[in-house]
Biopython code that builds the backbone (N, CA, C, O; Angstrom):
import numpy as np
from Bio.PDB.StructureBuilder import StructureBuilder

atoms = [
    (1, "UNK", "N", (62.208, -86.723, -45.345)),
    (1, "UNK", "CA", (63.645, -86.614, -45.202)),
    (1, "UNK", "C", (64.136, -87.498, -44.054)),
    (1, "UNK", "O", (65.143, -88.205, -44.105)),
    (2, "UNK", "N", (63.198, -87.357, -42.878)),
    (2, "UNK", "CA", (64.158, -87.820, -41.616)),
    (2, "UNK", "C", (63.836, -89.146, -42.437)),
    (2, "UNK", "O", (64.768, -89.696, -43.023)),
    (3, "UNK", "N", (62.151, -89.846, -42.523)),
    (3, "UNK", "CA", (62.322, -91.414, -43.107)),
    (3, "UNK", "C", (63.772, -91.976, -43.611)),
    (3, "UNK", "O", (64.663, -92.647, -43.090)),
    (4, "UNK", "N", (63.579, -91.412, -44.791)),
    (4, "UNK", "CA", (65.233, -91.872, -45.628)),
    (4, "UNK", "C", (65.936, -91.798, -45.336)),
    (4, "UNK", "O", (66.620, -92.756, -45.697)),
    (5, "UNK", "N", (66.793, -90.720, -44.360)),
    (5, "UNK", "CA", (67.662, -90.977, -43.392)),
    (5, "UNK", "C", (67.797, -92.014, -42.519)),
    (5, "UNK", "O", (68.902, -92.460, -42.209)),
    (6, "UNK", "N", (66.581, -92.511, -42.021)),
    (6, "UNK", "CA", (67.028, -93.338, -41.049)),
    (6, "UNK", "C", (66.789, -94.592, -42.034)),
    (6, "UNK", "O", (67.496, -95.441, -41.491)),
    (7, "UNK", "N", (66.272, -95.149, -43.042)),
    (7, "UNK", "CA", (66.404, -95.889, -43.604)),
    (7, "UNK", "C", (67.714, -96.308, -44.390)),
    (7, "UNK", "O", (68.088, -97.414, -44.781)),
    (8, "UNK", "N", (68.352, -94.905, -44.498)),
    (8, "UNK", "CA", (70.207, -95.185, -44.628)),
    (8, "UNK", "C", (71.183, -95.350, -43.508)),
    (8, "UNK", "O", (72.373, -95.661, -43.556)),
    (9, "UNK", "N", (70.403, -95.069, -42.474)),
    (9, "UNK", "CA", (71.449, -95.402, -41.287)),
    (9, "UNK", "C", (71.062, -96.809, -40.797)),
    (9, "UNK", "O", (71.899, -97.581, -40.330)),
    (10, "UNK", "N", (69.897, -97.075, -40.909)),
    (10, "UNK", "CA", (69.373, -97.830, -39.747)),
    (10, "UNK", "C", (69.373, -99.531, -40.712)),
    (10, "UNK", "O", (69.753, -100.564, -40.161)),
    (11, "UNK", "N", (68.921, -99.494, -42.047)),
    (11, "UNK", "CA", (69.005, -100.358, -42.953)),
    (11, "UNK", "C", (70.101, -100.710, -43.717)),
    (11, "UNK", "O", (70.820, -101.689, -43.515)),
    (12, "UNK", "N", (70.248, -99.656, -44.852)),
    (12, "UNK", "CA", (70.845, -100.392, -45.852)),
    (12, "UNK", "C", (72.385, -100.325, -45.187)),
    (12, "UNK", "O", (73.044, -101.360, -45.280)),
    (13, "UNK", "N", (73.011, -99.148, -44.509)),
    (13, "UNK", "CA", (74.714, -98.776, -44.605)),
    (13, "UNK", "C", (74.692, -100.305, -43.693)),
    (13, "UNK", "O", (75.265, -101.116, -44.420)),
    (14, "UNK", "N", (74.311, -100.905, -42.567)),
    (14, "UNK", "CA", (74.845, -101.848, -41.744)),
    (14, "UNK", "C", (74.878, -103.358, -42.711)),
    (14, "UNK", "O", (75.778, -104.196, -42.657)),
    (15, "UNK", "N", (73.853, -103.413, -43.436)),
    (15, "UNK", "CA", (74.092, -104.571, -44.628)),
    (15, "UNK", "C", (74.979, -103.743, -45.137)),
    (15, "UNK", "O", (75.286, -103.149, -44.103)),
    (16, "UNK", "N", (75.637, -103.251, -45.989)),
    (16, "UNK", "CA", (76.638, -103.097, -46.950)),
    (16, "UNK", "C", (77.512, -103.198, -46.141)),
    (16, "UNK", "O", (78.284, -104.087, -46.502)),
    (17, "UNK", "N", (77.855, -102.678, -45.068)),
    (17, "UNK", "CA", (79.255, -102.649, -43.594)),
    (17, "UNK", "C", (79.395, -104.485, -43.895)),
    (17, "UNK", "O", (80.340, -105.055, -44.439)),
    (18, "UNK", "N", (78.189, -105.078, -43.367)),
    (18, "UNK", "CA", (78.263, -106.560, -43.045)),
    (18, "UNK", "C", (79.384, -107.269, -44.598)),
    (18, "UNK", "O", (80.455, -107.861, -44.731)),
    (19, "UNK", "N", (78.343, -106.752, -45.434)),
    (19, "UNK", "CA", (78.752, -107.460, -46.598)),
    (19, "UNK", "C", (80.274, -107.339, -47.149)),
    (19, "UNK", "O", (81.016, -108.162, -47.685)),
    (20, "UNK", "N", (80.403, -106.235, -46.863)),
    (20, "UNK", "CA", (81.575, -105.618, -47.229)),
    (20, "UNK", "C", (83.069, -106.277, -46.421)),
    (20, "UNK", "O", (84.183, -106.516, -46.887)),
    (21, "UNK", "N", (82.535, -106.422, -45.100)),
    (21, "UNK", "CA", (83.970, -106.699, -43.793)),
    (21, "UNK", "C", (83.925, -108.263, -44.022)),
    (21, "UNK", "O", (84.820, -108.943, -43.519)),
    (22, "UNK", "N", (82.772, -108.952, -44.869)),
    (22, "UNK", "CA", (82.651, -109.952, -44.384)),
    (22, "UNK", "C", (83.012, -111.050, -45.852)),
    (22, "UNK", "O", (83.132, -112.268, -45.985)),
    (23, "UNK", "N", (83.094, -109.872, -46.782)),
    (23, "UNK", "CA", (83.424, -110.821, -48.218)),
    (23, "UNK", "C", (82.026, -112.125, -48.425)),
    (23, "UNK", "O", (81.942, -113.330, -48.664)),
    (24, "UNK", "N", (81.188, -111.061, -48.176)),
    (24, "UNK", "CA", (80.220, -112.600, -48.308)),
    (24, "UNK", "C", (79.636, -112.700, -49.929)),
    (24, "UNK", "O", (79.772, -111.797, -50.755)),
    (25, "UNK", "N", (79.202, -113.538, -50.088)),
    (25, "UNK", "CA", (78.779, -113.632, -51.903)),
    (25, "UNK", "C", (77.295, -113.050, -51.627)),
    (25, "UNK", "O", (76.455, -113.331, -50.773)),
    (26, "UNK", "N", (77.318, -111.859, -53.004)),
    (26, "UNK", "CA", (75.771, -111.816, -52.861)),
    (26, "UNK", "C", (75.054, -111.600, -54.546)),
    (26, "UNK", "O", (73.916, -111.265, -54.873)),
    (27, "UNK", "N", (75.804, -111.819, -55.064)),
    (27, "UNK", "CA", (75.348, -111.949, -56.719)),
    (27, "UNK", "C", (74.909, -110.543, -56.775)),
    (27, "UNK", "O", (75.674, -109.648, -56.416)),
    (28, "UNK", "N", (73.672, -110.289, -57.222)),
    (28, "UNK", "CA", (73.496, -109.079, -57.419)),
    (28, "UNK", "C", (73.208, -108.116, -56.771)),
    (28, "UNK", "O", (73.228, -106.923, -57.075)),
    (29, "UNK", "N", (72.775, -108.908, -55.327)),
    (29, "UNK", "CA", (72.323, -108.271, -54.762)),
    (29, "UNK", "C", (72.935, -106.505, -54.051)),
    (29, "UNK", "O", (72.485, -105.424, -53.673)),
    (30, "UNK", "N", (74.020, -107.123, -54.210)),
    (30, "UNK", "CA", (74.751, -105.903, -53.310)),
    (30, "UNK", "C", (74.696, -104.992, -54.076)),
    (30, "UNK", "O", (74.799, -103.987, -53.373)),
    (31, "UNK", "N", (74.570, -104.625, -55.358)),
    (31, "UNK", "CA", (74.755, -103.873, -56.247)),
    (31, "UNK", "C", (73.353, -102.935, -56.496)),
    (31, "UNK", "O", (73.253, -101.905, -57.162)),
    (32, "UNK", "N", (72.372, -103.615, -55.771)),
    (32, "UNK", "CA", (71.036, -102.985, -55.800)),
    (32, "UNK", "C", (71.140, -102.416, -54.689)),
    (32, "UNK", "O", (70.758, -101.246, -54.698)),
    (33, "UNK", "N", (71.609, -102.902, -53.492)),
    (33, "UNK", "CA", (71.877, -101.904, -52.149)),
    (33, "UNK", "C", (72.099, -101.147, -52.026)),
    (33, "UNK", "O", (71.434, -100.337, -51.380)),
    (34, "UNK", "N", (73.703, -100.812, -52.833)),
    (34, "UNK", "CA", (74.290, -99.688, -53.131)),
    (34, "UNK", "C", (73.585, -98.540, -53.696)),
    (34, "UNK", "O", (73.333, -97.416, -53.261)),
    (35, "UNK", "N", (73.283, -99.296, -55.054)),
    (35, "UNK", "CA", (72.022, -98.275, -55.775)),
    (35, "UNK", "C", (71.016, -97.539, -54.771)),
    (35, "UNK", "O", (70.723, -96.346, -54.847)),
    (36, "UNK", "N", (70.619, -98.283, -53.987)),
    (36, "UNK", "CA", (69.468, -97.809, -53.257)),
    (36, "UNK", "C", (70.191, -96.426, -52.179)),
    (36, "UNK", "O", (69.785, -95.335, -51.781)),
    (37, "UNK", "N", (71.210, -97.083, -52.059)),
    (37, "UNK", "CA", (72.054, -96.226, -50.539)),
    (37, "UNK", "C", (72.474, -94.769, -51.051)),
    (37, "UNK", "O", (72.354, -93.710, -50.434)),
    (38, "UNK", "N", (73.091, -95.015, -52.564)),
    (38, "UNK", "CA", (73.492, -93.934, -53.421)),
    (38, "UNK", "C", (72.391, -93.261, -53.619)),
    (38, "UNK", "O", (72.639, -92.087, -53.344)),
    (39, "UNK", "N", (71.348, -93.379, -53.937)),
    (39, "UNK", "CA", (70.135, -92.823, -54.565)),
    (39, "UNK", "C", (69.590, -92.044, -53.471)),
    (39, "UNK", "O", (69.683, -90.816, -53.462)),
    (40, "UNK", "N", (68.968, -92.769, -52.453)),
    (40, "UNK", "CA", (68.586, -91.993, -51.026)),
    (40, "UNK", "C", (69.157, -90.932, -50.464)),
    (40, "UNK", "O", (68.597, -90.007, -49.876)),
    (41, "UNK", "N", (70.875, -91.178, -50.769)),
    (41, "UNK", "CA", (71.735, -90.072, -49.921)),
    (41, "UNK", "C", (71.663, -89.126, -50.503)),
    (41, "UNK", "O", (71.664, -87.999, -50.007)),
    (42, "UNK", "N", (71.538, -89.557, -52.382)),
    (42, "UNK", "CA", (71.153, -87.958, -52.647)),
    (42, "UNK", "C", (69.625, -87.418, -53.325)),
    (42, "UNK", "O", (69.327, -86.732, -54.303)),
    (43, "UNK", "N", (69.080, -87.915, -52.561)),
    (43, "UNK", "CA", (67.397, -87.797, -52.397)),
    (43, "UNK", "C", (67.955, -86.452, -51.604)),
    (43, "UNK", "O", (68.079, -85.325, -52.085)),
    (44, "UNK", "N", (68.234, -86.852, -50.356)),
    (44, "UNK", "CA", (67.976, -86.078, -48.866)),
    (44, "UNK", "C", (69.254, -84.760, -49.145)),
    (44, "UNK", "O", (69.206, -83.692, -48.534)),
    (45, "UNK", "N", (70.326, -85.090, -50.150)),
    (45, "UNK", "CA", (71.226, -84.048, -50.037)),
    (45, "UNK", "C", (70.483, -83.179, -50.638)),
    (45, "UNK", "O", (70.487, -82.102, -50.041)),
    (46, "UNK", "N", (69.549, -83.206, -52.004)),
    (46, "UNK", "CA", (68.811, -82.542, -52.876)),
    (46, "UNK", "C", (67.638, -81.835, -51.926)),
    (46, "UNK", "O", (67.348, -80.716, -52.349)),
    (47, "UNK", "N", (67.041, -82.159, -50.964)),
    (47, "UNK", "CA", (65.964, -82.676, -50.281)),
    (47, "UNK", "C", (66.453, -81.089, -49.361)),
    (47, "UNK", "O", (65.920, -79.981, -49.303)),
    (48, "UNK", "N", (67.586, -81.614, -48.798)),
    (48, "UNK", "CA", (68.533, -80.216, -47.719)),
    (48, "UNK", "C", (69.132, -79.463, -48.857)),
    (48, "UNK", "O", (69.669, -78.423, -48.475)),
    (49, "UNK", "N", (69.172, -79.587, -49.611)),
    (49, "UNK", "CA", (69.265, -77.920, -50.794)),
    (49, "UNK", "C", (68.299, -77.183, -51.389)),
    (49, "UNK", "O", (68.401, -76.058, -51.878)),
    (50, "UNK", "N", (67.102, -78.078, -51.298)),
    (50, "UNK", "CA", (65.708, -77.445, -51.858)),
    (50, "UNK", "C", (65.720, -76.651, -50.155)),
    (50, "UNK", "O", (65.925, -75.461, -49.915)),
    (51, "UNK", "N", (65.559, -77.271, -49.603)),
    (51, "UNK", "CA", (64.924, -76.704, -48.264)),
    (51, "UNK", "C", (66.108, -75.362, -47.810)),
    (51, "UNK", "O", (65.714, -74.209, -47.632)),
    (52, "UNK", "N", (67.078, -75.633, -47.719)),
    (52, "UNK", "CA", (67.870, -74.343, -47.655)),
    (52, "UNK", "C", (67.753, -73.054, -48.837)),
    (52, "UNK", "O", (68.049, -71.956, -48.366)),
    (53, "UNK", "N", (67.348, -73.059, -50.349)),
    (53, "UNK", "CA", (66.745, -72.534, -51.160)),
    (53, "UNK", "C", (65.504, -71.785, -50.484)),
    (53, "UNK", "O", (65.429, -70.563, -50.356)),
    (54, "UNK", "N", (64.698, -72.561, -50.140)),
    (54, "UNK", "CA", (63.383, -72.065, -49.682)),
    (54, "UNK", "C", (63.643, -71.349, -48.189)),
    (54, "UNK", "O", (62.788, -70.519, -47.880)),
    (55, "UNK", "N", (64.896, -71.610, -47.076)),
    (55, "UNK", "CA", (65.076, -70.829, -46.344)),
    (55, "UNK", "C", (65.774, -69.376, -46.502)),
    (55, "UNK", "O", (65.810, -68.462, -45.678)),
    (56, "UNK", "N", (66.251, -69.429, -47.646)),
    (56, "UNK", "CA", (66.998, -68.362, -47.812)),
    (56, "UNK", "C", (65.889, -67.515, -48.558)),
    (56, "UNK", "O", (66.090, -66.309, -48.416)),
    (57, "UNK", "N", (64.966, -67.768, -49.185)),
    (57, "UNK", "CA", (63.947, -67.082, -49.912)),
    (57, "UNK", "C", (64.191, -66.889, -51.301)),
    (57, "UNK", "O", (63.821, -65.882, -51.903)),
    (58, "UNK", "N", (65.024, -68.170, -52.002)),
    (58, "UNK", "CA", (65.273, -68.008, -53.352)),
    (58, "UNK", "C", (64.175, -68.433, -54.070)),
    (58, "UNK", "O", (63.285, -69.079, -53.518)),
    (59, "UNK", "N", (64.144, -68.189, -55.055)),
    (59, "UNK", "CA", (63.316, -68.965, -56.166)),
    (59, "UNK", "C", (63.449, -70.736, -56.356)),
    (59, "UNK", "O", (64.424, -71.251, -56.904)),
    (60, "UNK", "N", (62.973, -71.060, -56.127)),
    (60, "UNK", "CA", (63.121, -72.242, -56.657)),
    (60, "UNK", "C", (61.995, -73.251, -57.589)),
    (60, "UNK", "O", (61.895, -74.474, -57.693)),
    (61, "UNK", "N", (61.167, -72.019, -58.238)),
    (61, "UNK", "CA", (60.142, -72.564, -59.364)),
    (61, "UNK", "C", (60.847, -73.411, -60.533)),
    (61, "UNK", "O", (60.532, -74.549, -60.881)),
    (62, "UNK", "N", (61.645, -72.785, -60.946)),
    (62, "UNK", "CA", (62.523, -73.468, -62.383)),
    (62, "UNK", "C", (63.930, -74.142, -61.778)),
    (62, "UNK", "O", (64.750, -74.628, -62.557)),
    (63, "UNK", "N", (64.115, -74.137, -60.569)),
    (63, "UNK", "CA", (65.743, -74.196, -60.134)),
    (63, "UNK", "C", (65.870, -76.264, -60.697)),
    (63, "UNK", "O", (64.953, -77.064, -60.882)),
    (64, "UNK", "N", (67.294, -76.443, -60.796)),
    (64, "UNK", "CA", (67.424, -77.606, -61.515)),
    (64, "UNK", "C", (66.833, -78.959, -60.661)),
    (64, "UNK", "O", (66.456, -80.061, -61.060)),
    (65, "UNK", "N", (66.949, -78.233, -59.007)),
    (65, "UNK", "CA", (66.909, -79.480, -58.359)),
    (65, "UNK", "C", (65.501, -79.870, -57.886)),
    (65, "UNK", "O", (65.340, -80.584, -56.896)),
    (66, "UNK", "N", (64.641, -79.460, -58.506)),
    (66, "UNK", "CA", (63.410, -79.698, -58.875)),
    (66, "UNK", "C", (62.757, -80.950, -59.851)),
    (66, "UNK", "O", (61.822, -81.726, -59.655)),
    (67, "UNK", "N", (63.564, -80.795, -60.828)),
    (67, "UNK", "CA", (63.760, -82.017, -61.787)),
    (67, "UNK", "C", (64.832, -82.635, -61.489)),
    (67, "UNK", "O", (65.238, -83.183, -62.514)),
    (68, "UNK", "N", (65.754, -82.910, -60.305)),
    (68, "UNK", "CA", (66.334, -83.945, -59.881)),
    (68, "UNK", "C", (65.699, -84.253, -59.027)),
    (68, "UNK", "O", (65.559, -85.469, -59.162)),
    (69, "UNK", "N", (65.009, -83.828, -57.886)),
    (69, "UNK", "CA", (64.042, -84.816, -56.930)),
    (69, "UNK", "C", (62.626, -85.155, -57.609)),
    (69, "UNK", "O", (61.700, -85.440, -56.850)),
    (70, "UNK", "N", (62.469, -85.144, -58.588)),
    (70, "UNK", "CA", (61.631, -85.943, -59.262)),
    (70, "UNK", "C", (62.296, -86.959, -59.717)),
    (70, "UNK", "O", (61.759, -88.013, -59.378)),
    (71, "UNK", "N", (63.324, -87.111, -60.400)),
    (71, "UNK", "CA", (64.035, -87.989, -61.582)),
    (71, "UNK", "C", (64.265, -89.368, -60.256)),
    (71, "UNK", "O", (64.101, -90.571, -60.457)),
    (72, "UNK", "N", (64.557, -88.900, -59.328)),
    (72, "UNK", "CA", (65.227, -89.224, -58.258)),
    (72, "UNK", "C", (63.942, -90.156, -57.665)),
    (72, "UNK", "O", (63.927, -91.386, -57.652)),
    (73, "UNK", "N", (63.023, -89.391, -57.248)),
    (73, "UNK", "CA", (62.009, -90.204, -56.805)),
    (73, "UNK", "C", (61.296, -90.821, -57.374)),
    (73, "UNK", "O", (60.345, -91.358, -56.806)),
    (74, "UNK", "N", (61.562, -90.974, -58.932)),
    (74, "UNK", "CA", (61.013, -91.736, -59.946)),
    (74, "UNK", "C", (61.548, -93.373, -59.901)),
    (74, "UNK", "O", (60.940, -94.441, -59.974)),
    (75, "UNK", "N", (63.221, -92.962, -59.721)),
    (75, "UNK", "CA", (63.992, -93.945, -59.612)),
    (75, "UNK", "C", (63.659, -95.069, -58.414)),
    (75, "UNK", "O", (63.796, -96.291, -58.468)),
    (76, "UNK", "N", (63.101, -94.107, -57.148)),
    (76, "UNK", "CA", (63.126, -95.056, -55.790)),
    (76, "UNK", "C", (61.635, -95.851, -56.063)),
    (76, "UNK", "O", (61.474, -96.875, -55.399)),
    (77, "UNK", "N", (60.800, -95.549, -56.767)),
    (77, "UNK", "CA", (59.529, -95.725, -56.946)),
    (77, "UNK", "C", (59.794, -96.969, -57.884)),
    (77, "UNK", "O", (59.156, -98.015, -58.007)),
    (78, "UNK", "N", (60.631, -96.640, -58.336)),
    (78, "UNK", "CA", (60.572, -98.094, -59.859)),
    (78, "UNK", "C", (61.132, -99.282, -58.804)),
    (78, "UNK", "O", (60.673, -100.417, -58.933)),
    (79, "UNK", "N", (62.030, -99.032, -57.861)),
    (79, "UNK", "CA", (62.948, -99.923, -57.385)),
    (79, "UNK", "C", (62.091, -100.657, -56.524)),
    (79, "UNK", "O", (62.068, -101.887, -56.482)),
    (80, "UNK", "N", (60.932, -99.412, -55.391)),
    (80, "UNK", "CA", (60.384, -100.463, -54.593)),
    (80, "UNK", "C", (59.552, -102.052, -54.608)),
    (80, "UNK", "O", (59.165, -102.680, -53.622)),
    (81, "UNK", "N", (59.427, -102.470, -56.192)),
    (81, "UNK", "CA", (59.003, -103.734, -55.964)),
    (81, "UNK", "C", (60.231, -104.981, -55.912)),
    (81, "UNK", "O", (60.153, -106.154, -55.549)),
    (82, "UNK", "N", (60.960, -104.468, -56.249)),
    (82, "UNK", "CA", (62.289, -105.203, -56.289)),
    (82, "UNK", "C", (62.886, -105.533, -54.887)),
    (82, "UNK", "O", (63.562, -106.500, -54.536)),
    (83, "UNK", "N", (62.340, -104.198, -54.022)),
    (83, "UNK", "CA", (62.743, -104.060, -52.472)),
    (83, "UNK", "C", (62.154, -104.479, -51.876)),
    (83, "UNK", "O", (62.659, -104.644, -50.765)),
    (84, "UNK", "N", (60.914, -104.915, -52.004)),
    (84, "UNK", "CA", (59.835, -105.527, -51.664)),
    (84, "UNK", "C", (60.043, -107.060, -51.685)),
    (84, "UNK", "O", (59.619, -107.769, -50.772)),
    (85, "UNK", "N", (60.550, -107.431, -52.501)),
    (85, "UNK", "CA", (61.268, -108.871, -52.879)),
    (85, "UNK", "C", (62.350, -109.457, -52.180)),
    (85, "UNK", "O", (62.415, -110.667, -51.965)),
    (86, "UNK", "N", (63.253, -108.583, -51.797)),
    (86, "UNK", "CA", (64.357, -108.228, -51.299)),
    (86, "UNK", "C", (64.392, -108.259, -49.314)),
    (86, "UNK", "O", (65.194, -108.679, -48.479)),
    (87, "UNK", "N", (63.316, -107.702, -49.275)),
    (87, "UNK", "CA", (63.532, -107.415, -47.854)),
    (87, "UNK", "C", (63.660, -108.763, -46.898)),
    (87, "UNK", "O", (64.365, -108.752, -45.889)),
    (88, "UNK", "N", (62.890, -109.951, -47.330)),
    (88, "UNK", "CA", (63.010, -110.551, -46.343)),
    (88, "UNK", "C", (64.754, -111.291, -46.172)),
    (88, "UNK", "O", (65.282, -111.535, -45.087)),
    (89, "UNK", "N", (65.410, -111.541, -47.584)),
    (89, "UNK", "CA", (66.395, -111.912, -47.446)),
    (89, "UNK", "C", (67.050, -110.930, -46.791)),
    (89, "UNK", "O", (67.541, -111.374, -45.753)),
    (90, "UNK", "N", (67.329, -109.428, -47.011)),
    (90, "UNK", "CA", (67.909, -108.513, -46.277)),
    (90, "UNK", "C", (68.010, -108.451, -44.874)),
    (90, "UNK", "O", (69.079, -108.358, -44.270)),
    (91, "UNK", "N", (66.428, -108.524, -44.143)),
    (91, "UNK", "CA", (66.214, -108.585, -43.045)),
    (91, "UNK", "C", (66.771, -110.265, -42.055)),
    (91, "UNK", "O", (67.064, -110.334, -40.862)),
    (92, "UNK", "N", (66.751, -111.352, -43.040)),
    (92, "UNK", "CA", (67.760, -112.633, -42.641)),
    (92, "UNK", "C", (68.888, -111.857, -43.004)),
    (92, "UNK", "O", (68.310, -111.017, -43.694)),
    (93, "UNK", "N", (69.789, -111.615, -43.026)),
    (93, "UNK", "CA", (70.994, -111.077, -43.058)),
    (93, "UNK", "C", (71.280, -110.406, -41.744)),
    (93, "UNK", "O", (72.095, -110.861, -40.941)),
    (94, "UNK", "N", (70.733, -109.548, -41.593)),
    (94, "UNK", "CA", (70.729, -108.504, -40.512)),
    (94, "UNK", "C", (70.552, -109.133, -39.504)),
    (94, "UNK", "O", (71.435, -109.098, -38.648)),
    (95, "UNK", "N", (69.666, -109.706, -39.339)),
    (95, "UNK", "CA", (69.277, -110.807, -37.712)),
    (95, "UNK", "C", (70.594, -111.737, -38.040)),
    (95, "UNK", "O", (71.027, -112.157, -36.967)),
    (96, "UNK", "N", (71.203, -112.099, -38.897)),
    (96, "UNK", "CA", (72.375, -113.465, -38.839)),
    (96, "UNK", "C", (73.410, -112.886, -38.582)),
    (96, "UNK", "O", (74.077, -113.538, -37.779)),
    (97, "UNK", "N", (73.838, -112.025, -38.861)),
    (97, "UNK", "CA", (74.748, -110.939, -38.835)),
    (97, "UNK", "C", (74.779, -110.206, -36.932)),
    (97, "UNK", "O", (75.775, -110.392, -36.234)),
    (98, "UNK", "N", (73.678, -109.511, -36.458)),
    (98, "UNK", "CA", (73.034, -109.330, -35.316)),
    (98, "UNK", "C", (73.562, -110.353, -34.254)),
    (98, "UNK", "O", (74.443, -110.025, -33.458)),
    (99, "UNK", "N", (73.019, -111.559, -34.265)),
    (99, "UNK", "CA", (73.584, -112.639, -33.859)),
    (99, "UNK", "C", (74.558, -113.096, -33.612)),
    (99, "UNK", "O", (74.768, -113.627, -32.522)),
    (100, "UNK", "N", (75.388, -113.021, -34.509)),
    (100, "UNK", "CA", (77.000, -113.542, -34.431)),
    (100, "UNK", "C", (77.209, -112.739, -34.092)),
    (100, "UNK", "O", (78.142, -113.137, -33.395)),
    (101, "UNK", "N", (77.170, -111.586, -33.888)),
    (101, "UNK", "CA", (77.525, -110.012, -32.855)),
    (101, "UNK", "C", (77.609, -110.454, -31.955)),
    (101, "UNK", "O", (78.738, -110.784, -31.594)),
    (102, "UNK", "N", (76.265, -110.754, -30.932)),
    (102, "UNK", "CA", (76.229, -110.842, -29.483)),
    (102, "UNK", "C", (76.930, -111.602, -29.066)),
    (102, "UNK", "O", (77.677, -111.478, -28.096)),
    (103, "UNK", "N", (76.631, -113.417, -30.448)),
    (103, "UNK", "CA", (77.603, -114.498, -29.772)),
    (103, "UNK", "C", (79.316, -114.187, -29.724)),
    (103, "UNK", "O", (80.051, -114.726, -28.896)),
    (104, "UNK", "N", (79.771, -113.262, -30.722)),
    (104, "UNK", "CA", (81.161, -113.044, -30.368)),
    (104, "UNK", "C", (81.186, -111.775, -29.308)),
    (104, "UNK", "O", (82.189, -111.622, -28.610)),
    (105, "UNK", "N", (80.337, -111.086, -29.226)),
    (105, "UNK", "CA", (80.628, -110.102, -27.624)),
    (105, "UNK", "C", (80.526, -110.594, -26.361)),
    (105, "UNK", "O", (81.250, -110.534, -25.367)),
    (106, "UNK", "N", (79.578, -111.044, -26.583)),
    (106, "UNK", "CA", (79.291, -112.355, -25.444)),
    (106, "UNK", "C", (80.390, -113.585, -24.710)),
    (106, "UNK", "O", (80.448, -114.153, -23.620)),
    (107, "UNK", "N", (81.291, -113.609, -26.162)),
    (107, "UNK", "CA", (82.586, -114.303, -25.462)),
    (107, "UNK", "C", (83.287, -114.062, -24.671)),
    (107, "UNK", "O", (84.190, -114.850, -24.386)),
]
sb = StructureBuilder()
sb.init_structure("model")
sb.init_model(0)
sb.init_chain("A")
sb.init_seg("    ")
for serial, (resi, resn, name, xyz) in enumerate(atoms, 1):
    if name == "N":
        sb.init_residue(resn, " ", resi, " ")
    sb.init_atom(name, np.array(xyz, "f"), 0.0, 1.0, " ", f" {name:<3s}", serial, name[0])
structure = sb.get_structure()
């Protein structure tokens, strides 16, 4: 849980912020980001409802969100070679992006 969390705070939301304020072209890419950002957030929302289930002492043998954090983690599993592909352009983004930060704070 915490992983994916911080992989939505710390990764993908600041590329989509960038991309987004900045109108930059990204063909498809952005559209797989999203996917990824959407998917994760509700990994972990599913993730904090199983776990509140199990704090409260419900059942949760048959409960639905059982077969959504599977379906779910099926989905992130298919994606990671694509992300894998992905990262280094992502990670040039972030450092170029990073950069022009300091140089315009720096002014």
């Amino acid at each position: 849980f915490k992983e994916k969390m911080a992989e939505v705070n710390n990764y993908l939301r600041p590329v989509i912020e960038l991309v987004s304020s900045r109108n930059l072209k990204t063909s498809l890419g952005m559209s797989f980001l999203e996917l990824k950002f959407h998917l994760l957030l509700t990994y972990c929302t599913d993730i904090a409802f199983y776990l509140l289930l199990k704090a409260k002492g419900q059942p949760v043998k048959n409960h639905p969100v059982i077969a959504q954090l599977v379906h779910i983690r099926t989905m992130i599993e298919k994606l990671r070679p694509l992300d894998a592909k992905l990262k280094y352009q992502i990670d040039k983004l972030l450092s170029a992006a990073a950069s022009a930060e300091t140089g315009s704070s720096s002014s």
